[in-house]
Structure formats: C-alpha cells, structure tokens
C-alpha positions as CSV (number, residue, x, y, z in Angstrom):
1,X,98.5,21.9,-101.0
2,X,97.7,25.7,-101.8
3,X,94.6,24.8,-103.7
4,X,93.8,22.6,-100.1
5,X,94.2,25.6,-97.8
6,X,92.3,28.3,-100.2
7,X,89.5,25.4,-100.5
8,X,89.6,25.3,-96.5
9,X,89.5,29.0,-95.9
10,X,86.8,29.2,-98.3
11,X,84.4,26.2,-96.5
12,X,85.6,28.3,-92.9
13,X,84.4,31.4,-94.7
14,X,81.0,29.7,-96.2
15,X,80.3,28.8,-92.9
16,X,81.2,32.1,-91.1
17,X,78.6,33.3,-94.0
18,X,75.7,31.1,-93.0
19,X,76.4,31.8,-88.9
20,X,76.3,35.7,-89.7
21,X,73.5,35.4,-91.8
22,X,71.8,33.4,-89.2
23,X,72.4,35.8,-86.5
24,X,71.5,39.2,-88.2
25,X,67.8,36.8,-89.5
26,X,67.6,36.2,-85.6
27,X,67.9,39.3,-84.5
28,X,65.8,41.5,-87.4
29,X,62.2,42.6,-86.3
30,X,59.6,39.6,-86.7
31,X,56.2,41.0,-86.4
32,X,54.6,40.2,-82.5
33,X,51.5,38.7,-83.2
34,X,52.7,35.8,-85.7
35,X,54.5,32.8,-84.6
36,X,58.3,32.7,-84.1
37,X,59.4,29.5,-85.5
38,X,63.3,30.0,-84.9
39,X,64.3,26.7,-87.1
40,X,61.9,27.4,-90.1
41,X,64.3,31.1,-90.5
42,X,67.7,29.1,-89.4
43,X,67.5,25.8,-91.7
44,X,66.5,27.5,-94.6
45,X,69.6,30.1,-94.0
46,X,72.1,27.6,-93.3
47,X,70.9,25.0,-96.5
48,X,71.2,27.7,-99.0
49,X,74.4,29.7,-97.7
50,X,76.5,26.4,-96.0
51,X,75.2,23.3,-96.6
52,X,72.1,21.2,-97.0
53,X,70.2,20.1,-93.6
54,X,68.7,17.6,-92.0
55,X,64.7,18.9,-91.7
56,X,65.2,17.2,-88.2
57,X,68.0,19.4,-86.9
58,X,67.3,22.2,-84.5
59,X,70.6,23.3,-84.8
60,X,69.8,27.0,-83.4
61,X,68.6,26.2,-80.1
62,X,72.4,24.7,-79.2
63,X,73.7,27.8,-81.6
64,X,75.4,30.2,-78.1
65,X,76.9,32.7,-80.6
66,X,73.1,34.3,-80.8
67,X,72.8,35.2,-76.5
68,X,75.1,38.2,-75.9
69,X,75.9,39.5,-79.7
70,X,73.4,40.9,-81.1
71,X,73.9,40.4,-84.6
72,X,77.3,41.1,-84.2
73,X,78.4,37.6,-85.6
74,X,79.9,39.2,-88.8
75,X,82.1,40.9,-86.3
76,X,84.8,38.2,-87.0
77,X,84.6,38.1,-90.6
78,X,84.7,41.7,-90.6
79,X,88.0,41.7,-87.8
80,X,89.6,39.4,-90.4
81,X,89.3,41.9,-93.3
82,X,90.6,44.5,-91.0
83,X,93.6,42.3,-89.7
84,X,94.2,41.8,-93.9
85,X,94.5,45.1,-94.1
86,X,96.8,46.3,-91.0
87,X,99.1,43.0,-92.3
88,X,100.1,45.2,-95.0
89,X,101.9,47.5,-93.3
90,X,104.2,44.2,-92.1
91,X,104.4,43.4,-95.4
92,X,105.6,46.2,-96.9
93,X,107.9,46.7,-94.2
94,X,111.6,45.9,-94.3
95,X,112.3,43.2,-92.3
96,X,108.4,41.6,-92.7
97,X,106.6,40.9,-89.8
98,X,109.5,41.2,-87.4
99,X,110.4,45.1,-88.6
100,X,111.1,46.9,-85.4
101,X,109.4,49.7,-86.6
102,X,106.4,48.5,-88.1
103,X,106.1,46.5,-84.5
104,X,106.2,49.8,-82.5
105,X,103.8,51.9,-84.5
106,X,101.3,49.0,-83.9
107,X,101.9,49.3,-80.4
108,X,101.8,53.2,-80.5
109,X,98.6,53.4,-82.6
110,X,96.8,50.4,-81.7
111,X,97.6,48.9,-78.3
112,X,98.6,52.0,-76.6
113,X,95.3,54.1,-77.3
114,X,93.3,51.4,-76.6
115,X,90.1,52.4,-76.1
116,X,90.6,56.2,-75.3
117,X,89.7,57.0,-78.8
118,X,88.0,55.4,-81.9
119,X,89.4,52.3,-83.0
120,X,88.9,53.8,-86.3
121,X,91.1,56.1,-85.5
122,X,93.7,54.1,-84.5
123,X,93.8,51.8,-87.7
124,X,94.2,54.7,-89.7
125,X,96.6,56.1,-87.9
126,X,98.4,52.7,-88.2
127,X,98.0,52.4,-91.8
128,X,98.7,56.4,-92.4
129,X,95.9,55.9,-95.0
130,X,92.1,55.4,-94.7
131,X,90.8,51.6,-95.1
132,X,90.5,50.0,-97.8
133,X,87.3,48.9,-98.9
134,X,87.6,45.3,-99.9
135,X,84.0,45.2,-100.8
136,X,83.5,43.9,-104.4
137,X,80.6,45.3,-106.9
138,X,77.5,43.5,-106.4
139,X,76.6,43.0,-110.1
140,X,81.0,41.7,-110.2
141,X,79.6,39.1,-107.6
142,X,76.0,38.0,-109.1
143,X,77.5,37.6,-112.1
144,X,80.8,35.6,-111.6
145,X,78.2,33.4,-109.7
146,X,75.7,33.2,-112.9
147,X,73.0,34.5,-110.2
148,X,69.8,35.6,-111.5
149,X,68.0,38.4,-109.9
150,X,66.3,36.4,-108.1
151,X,68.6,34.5,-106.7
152,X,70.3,37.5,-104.9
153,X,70.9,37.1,-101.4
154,X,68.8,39.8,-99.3
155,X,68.0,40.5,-95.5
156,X,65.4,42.3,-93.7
157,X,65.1,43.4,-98.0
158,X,68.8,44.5,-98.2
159,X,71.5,43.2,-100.0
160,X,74.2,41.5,-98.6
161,X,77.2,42.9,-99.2
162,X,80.0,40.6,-99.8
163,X,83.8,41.6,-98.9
164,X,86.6,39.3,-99.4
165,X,88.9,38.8,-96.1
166,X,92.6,37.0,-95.5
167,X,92.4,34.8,-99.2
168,X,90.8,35.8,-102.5
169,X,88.9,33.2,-102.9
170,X,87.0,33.5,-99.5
171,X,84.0,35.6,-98.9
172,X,82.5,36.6,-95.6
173,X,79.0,38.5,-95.2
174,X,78.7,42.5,-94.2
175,X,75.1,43.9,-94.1
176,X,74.8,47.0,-95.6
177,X,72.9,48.0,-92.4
178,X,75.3,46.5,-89.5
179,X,78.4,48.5,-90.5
C-alpha cells in the first residue's frame, strides 16, 4: 500500500510537472511576427513530461489554470515544498501535530501577520531557521535518470530546476527564473 501511495504522489506530481511546464511555455516571450500555435508548444510539453497524447487533443484551449496566473502554476508544487517544511516543526514537536505550542507559534507567525509583512518572513520566523532548500543537484538528477545532455529539460534556455516536495520520490518543477 506504501509503494501505491508514493506511486500516486509521484503520477500527481508528474502531472503538476507537465501543467507548470505548460504554463511557464505559455507565458514566455514568442516572437510577434511568427505564428502562435498554442497546441504545437502544449502537446509536445505534456507527451514528454506526463504522458503521451493524442495529436488530436487541444487540450490547452479547455486548460483555465493559464487565464489569471501568469506562470504561477508551479505555485502549488512550490506551497507543497513549503508546507513539507513548516510540518517539521509539528513533527519535532512534543505532542506532534496537536502540540499546543507548536499550534500557537503558527498562528503567531503565520496567521496573525498575515500579509503585513513578507511571507518569507513569517516562515522563518516559524521555523526559527531559514528554509531549506530541497532542491537536488542537477548533475544528482540527470544522472539517476541516465539523461544525456541532451535530453535535459530546458525553458526559455534555462534549466529546470527540480525540488522534491511532501514524498521523496515525487518531483515537482521550479524555474530557475520564477522563484
């Protein structure tokens, strides 16, 4: 059942990938005079990040997360590596996640503030440390994966950075230029 829920996470995660992905190709520059053929850049994203697709579907057009978030997709990946990170506090705490004091510093640094002053403020405060950076080497992640050079996933010509959030085994997608 274990191995079931990490394979789970990791297809949500996979597919969290491809949506991000999809979103931050959407919304880079495309040059103004050349045609903007928004399924020839989504299919291609989606086959090789999630999984293989139908030359037929025009899945993007029905796709709402791309009105209103400006490549801000990997926003929930990236609030899932931060909530993995604040957990640790309840987990280190006496009584788990229903330790009285654990519960009132989250409301003290996190609820209370609200938005009257970074919210990277508040989770350090929270933590009493800096974040951790979950993000794993690059040349760790090509070569677990037997990647070649050229099979390295890039956008806009950047490398995707790859973090790992709530389970080991599941990756989610931070550009190096939306963080």
């Amino acid at each position: 059942m274990n191995d079931a829920k990490l394979a789970n996470a990791g297809v949500l995660y996979r597919r969290q990938f491809a949506f991000a992905s999809l979103d931050l190709a959407m919304h880079n520059q495309h040059p103004e005079d050349a045609t903007y053929d928004c399924v020839a850049i989504s299919n291609p994203i989606l086959e090789k990040v999630f999984l293989p697709i139908d030359p037929s579907t025009t899945f993007v057009s029905y796709f709402g997360h791309l009105n209103g978030y400006d490549a801000g997709y990997y926003g929930y990946a990236w609030a899932d590596a931060i909530a993995a990170d604040m957990a640790t506090v309840f987990e280190k705490a006496k009584d788990g996640y229903l330790d009285k004091q654990a519960g009132m510093k989250l409301r003290r640094e996190i609820y209370e503030p609200g938005d009257s002053r970074d919210v990277n403020v508040s989770i350090e405060k929270f933590l009493g440390r800096k974040q951790s950076d979950p993000a794993i080497s690059e040349e760790d992640r090509h070569r677990a994966r037997g990647e070649k050079e050229s099979d390295r996933w890039t956008l806009a010509g950047k490398p995707i950075v790859v973090v790992e959030a709530l389970v080991p085994s599941a990756c989610c997608v931070l550009s190096e230029f939306s963080v």
